[in-house]
mmJSON file of the N, C-alpha and C atoms, coordinates in Angstrom:
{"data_MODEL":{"atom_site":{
"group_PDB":["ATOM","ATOM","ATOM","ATOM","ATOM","ATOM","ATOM","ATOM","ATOM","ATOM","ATOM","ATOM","ATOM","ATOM","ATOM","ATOM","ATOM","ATOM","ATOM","ATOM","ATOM","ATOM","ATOM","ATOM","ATOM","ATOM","ATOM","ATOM","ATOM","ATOM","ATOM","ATOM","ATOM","ATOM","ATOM","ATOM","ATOM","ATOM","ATOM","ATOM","ATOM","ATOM","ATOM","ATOM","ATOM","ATOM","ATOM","ATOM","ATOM","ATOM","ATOM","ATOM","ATOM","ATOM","ATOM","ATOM","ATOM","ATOM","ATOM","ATOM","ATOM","ATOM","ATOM","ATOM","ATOM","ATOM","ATOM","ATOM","ATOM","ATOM","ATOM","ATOM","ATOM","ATOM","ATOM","ATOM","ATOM","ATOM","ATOM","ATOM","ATOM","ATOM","ATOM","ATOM","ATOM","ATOM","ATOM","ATOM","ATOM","ATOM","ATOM","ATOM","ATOM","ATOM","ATOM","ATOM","ATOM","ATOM","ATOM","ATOM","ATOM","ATOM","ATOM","ATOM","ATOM","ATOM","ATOM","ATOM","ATOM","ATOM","ATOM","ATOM","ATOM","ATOM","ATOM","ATOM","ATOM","ATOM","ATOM","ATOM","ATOM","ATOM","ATOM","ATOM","ATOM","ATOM","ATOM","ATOM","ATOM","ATOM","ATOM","ATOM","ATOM","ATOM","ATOM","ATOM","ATOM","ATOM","ATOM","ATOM","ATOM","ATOM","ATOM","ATOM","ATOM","ATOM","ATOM","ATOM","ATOM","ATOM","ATOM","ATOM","ATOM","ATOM","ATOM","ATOM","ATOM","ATOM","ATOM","ATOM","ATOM","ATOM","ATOM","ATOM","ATOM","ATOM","ATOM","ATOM","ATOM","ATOM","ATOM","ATOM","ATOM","ATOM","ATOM","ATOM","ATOM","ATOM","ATOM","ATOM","ATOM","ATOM","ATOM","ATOM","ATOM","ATOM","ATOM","ATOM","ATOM","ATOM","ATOM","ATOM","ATOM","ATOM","ATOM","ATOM","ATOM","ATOM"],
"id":[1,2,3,4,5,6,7,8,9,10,11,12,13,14,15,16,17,18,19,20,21,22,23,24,25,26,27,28,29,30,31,32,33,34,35,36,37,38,39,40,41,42,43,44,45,46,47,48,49,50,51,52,53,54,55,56,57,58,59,60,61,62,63,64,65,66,67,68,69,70,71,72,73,74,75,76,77,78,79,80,81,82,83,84,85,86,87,88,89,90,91,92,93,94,95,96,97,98,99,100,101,102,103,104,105,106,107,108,109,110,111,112,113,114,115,116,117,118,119,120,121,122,123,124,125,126,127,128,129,130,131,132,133,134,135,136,137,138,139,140,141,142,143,144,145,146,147,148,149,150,151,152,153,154,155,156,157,158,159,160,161,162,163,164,165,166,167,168,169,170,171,172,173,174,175,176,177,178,179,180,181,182,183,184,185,186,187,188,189,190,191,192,193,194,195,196,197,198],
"type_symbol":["N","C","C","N","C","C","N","C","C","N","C","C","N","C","C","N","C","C","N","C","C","N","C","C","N","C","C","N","C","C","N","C","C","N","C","C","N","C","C","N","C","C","N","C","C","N","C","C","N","C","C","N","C","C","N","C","C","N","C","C","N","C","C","N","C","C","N","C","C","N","C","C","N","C","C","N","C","C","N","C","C","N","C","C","N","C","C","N","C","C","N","C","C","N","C","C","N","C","C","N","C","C","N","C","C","N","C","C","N","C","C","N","C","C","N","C","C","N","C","C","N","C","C","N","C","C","N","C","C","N","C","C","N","C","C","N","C","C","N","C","C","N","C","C","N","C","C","N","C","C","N","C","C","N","C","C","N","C","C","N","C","C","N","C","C","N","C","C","N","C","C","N","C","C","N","C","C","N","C","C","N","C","C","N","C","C","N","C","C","N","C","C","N","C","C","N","C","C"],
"label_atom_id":["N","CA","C","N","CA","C","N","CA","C","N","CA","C","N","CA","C","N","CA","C","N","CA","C","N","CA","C","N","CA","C","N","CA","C","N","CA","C","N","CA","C","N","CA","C","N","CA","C","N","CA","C","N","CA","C","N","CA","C","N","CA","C","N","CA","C","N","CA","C","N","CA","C","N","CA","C","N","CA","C","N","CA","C","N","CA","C","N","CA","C","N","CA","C","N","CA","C","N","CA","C","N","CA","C","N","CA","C","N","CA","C","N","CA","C","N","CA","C","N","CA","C","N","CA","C","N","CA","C","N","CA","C","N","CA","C","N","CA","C","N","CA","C","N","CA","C","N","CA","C","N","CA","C","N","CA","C","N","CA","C","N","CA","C","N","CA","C","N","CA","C","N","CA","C","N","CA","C","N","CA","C","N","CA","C","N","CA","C","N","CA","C","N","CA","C","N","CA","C","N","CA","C","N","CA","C","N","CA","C","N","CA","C","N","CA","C","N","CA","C","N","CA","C","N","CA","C","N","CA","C"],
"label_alt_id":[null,null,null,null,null,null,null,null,null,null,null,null,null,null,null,null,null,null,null,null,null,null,null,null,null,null,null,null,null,null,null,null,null,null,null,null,null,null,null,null,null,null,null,null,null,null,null,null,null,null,null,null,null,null,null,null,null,null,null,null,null,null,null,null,null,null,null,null,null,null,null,null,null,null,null,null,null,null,null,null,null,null,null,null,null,null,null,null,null,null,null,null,null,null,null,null,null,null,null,null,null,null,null,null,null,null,null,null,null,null,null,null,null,null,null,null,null,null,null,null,null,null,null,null,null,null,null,null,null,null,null,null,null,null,null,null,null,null,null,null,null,null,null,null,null,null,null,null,null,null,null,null,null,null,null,null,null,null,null,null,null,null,null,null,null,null,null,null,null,null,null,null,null,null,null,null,null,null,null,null,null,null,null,null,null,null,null,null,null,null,null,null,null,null,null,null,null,null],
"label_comp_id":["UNK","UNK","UNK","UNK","UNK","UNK","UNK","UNK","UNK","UNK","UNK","UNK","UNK","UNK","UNK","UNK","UNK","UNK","UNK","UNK","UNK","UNK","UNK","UNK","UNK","UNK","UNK","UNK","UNK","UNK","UNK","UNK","UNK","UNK","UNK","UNK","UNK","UNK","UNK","UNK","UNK","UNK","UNK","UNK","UNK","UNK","UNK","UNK","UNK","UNK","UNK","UNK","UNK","UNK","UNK","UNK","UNK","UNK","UNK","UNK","UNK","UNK","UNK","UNK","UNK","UNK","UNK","UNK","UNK","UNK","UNK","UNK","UNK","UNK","UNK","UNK","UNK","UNK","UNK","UNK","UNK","UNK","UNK","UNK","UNK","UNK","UNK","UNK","UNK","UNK","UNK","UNK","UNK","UNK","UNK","UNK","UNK","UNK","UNK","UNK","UNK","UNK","UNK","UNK","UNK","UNK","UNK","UNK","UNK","UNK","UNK","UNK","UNK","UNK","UNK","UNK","UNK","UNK","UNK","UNK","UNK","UNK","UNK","UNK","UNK","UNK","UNK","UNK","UNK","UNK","UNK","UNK","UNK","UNK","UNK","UNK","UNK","UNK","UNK","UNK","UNK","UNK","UNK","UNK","UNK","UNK","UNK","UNK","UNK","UNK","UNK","UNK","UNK","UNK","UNK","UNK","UNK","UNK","UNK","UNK","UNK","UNK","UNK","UNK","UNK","UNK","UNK","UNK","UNK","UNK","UNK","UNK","UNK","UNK","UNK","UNK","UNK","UNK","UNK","UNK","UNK","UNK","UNK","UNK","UNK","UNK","UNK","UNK","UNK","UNK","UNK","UNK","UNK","UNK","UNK","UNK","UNK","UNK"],
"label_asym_id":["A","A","A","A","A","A","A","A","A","A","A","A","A","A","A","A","A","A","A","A","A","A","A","A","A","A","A","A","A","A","A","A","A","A","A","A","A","A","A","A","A","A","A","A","A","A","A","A","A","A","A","A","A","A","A","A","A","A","A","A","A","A","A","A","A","A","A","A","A","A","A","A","A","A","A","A","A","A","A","A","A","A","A","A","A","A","A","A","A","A","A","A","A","A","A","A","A","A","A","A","A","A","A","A","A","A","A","A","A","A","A","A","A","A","A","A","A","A","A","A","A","A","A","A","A","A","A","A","A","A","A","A","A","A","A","A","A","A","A","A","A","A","A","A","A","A","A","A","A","A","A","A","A","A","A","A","A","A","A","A","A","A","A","A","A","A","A","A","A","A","A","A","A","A","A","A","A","A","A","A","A","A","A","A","A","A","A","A","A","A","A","A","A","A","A","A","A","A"],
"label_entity_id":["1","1","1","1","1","1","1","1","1","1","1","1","1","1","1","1","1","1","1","1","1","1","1","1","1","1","1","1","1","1","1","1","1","1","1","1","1","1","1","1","1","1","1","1","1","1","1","1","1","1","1","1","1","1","1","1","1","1","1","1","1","1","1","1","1","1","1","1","1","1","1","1","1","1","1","1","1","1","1","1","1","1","1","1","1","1","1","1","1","1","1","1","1","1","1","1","1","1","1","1","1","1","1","1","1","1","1","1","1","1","1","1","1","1","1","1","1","1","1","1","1","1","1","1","1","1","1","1","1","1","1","1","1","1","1","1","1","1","1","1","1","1","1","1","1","1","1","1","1","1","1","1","1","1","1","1","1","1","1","1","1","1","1","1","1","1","1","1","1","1","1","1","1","1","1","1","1","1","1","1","1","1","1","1","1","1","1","1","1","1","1","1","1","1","1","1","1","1"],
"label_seq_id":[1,1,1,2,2,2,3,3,3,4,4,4,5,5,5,6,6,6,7,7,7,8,8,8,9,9,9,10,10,10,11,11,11,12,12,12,13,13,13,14,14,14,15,15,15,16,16,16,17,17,17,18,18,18,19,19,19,20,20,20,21,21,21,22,22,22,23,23,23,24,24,24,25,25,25,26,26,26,27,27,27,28,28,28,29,29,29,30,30,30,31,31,31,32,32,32,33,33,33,34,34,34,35,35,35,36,36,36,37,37,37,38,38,38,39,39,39,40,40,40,41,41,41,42,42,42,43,43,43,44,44,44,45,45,45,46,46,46,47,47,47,48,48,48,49,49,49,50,50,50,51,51,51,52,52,52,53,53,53,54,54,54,55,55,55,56,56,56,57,57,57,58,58,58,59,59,59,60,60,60,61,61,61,62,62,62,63,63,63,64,64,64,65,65,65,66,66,66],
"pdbx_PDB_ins_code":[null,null,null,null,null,null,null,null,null,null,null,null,null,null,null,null,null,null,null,null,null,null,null,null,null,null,null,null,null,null,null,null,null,null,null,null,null,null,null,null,null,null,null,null,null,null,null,null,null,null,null,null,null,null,null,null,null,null,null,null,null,null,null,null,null,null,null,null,null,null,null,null,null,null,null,null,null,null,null,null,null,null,null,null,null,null,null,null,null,null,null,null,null,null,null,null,null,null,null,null,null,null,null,null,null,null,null,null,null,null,null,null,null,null,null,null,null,null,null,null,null,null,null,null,null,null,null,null,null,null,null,null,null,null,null,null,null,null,null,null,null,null,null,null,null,null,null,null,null,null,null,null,null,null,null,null,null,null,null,null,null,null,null,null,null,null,null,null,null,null,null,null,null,null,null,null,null,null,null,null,null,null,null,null,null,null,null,null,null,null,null,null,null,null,null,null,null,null],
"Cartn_x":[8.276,7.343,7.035,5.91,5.332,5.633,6.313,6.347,5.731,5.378,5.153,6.006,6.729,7.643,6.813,7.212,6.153,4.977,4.42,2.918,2.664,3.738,3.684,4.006,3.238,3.572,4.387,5.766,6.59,7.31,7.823,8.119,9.9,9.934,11.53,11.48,12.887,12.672,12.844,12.193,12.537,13.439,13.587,14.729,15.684,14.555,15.201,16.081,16.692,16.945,16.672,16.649,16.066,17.329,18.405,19.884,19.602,18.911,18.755,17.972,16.983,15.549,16.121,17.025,17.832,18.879,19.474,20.183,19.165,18.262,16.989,16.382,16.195,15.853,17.155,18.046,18.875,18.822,18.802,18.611,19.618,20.21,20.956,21.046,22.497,21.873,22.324,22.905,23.251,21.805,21.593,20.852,19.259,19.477,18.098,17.907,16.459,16.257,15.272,15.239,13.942,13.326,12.156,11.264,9.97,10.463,9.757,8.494,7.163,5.992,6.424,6.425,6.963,7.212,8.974,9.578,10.988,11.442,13.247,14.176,14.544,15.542,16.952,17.894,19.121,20.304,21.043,21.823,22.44,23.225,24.297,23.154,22.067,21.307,20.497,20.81,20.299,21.033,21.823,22.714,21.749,21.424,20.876,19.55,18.825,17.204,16.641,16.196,14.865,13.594,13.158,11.614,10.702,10.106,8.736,8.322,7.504,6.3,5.312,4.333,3.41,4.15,5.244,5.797,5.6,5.436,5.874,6.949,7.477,9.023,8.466,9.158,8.761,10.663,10.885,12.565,12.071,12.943,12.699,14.034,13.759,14.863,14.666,16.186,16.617,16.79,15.749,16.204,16.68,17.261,17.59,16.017,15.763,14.911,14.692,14.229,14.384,13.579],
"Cartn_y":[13.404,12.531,11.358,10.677,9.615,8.646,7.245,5.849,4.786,3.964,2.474,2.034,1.583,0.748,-0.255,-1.427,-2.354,-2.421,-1.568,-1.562,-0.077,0.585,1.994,2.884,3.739,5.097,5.996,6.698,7.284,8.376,9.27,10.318,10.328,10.677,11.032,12.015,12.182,13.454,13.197,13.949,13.144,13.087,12.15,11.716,10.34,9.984,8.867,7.59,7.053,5.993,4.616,3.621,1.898,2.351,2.516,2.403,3.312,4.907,5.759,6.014,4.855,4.022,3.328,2.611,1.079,2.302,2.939,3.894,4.825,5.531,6.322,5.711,3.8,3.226,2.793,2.772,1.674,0.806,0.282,-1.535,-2.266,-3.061,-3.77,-4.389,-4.282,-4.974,-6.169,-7.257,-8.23,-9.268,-9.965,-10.665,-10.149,-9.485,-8.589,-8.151,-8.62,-7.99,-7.007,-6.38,-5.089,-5.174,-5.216,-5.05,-3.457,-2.919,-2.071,-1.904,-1.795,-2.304,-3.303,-4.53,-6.471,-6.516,-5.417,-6.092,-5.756,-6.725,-7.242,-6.343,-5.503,-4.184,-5.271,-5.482,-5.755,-5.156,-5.838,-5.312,-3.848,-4.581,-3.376,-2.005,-2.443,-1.245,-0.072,-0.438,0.43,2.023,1.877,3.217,4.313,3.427,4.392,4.223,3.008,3.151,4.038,4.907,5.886,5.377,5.832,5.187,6.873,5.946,7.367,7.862,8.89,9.291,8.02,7.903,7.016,4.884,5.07,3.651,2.83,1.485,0.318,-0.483,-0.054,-0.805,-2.174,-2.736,-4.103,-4.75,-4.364,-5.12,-6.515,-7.435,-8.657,-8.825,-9.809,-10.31,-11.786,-12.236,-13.718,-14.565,-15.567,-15.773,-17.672,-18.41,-19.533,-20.229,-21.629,-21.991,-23.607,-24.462,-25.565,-26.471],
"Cartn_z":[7.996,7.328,8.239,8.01,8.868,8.008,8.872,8.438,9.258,8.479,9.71,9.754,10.814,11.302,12.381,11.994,12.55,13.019,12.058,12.723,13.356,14.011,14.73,13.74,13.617,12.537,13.778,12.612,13.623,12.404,13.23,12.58,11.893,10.871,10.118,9.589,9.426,8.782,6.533,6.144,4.815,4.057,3.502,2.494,3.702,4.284,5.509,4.577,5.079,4.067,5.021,4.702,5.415,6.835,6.249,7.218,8.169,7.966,8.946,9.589,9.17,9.975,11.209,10.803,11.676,12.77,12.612,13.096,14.346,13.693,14.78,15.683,15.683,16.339,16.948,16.981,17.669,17.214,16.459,15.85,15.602,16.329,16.061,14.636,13.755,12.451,12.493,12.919,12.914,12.767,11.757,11.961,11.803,11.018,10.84,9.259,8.962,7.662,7.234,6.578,6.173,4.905,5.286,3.862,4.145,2.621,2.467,1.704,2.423,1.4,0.951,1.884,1.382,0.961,-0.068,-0.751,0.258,0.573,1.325,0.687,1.594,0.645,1.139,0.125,0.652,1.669,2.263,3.313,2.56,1.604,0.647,0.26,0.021,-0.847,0.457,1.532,2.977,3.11,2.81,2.715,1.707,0.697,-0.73,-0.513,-0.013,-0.338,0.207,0.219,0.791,0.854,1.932,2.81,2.393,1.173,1.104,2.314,2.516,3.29,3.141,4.015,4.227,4.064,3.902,3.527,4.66,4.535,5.775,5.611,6.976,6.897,8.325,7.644,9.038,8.609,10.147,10.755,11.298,10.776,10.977,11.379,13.443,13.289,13.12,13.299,12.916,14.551,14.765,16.435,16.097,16.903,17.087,17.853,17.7,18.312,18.047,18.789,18.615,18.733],
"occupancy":[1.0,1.0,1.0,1.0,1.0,1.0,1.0,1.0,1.0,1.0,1.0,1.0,1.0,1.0,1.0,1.0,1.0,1.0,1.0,1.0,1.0,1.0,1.0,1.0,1.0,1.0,1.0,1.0,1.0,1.0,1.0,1.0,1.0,1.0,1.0,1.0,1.0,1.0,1.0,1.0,1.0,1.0,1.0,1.0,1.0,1.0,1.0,1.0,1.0,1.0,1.0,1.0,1.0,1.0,1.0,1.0,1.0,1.0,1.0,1.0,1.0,1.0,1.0,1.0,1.0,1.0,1.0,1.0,1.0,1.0,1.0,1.0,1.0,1.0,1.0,1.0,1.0,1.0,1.0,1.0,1.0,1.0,1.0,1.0,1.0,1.0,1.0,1.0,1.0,1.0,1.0,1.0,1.0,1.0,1.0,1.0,1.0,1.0,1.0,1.0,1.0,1.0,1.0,1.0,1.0,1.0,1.0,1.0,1.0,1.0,1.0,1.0,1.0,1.0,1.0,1.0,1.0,1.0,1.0,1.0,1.0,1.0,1.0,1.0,1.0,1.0,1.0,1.0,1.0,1.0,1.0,1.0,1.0,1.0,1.0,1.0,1.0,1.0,1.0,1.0,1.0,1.0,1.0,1.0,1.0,1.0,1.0,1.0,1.0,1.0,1.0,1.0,1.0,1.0,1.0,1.0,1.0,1.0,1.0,1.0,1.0,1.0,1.0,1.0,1.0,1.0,1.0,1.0,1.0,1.0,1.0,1.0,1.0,1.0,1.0,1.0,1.0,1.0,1.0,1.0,1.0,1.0,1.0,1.0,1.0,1.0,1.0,1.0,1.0,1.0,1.0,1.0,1.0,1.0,1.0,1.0,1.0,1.0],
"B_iso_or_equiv":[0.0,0.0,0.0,0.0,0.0,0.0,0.0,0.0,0.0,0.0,0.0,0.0,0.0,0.0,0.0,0.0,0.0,0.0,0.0,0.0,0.0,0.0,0.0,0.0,0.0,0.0,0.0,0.0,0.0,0.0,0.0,0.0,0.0,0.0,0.0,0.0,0.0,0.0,0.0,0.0,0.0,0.0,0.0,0.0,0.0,0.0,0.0,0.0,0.0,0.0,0.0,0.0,0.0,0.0,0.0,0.0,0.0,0.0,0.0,0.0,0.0,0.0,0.0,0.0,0.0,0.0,0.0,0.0,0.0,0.0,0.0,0.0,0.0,0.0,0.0,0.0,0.0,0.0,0.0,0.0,0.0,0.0,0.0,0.0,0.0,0.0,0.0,0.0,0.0,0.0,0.0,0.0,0.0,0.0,0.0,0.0,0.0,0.0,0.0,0.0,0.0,0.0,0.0,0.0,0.0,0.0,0.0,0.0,0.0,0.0,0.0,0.0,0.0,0.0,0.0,0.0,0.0,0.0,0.0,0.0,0.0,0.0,0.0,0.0,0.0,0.0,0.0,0.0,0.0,0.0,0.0,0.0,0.0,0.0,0.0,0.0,0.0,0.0,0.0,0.0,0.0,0.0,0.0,0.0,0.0,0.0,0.0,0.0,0.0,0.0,0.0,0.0,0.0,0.0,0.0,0.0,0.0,0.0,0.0,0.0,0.0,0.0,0.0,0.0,0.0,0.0,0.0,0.0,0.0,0.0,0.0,0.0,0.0,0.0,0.0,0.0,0.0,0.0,0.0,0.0,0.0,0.0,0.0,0.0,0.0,0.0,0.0,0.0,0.0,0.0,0.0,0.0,0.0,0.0,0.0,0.0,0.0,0.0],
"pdbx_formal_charge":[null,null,null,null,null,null,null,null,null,null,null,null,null,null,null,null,null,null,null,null,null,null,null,null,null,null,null,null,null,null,null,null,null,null,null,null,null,null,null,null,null,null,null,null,null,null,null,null,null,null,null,null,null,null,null,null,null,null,null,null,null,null,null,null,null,null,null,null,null,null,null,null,null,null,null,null,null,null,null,null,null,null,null,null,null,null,null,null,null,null,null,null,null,null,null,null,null,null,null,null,null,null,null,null,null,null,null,null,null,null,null,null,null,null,null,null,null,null,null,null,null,null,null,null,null,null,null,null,null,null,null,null,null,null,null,null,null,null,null,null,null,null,null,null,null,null,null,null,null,null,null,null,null,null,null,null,null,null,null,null,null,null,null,null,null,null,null,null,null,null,null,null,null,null,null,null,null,null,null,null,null,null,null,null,null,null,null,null,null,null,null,null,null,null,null,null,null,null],
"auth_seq_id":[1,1,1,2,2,2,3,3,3,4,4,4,5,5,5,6,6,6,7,7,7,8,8,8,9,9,9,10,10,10,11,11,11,12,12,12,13,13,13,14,14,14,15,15,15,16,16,16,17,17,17,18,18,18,19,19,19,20,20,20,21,21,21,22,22,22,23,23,23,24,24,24,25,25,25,26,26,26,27,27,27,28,28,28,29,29,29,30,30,30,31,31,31,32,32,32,33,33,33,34,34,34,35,35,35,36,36,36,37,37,37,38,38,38,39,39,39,40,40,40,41,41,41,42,42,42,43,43,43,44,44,44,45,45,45,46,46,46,47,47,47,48,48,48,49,49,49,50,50,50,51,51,51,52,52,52,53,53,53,54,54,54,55,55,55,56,56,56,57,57,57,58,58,58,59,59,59,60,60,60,61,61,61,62,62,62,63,63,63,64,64,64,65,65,65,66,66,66],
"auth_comp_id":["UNK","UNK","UNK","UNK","UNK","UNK","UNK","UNK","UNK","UNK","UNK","UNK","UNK","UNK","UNK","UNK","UNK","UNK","UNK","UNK","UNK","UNK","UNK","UNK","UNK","UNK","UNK","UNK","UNK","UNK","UNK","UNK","UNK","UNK","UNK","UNK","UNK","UNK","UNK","UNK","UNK","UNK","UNK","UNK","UNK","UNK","UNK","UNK","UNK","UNK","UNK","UNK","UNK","UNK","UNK","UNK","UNK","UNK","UNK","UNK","UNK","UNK","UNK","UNK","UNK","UNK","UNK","UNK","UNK","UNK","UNK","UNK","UNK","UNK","UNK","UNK","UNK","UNK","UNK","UNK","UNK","UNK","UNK","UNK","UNK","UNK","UNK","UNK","UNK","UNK","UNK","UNK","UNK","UNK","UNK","UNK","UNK","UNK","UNK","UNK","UNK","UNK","UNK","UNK","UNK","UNK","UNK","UNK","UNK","UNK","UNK","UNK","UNK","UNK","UNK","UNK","UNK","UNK","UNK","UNK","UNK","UNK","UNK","UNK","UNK","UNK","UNK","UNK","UNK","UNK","UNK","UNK","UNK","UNK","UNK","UNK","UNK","UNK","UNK","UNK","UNK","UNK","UNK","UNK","UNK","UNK","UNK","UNK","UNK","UNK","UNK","UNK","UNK","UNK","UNK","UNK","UNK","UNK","UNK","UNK","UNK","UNK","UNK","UNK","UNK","UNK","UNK","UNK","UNK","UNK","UNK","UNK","UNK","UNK","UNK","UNK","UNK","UNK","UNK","UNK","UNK","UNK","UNK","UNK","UNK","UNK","UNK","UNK","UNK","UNK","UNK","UNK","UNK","UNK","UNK","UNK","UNK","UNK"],
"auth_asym_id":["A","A","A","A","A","A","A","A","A","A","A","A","A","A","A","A","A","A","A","A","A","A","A","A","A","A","A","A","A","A","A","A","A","A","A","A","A","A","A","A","A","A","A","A","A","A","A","A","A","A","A","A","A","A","A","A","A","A","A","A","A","A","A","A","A","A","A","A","A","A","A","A","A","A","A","A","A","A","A","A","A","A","A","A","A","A","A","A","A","A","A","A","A","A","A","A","A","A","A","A","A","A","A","A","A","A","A","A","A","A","A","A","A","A","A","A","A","A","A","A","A","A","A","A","A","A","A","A","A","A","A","A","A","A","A","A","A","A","A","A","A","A","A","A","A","A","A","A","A","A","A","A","A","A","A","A","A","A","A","A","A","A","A","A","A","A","A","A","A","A","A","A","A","A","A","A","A","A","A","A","A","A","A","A","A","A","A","A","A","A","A","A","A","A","A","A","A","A"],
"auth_atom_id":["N","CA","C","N","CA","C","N","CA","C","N","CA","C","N","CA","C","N","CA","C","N","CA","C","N","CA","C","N","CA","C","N","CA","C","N","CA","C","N","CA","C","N","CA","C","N","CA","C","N","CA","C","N","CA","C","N","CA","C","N","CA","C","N","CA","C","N","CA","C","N","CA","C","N","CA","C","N","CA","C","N","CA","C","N","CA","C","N","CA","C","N","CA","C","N","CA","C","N","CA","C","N","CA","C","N","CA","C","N","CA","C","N","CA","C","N","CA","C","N","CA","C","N","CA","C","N","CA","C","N","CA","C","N","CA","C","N","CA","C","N","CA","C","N","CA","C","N","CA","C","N","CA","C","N","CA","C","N","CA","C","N","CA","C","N","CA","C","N","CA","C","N","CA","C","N","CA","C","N","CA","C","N","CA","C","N","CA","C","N","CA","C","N","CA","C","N","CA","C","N","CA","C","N","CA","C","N","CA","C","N","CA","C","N","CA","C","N","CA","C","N","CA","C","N","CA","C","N","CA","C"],
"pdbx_PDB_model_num":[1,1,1,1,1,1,1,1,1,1,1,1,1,1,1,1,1,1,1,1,1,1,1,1,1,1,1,1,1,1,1,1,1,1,1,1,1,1,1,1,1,1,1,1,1,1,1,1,1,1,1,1,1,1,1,1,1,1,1,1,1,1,1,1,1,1,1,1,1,1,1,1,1,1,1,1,1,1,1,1,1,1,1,1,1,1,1,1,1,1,1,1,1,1,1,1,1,1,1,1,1,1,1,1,1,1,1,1,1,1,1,1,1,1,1,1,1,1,1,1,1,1,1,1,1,1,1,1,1,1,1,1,1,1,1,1,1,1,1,1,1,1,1,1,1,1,1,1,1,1,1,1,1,1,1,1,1,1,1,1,1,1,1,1,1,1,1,1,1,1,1,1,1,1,1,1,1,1,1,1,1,1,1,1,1,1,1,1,1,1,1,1,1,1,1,1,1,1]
}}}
């Protein structure tokens, strides 16, 4: 199935979940949050959420700056 992930549509296989999104990319999770179709999936709930077909996931990280 096809997702947006930041803007780039990319391929999973289905029944992906937010966590095995963050996992296929490499993504560091420290300091990083995910919203699916702009709503903020929680850290704990990544294991269980599933990313429809056609969904947008946008990884947000957290940077220092001054």
């Amino acid at each position: 199935m096809e997702i947006q992930v930041n803007g780039q549509w990319r391929e999973f296989p289905d029944g992906t979940t937010v966590e095995g999104v963050l996992e296929a990319l490499g993504t560091v999770t420290k300091g990083v949050a995910v919203a699916v179709d702009g709503v903020v999936v929680r850290r704990g709930e990544w294991p269980e959420a599933v990313v429809r077909k056609g969904a947008s996931v946008d990884i947000l990280t957290a940077v220092q700056g001054g």
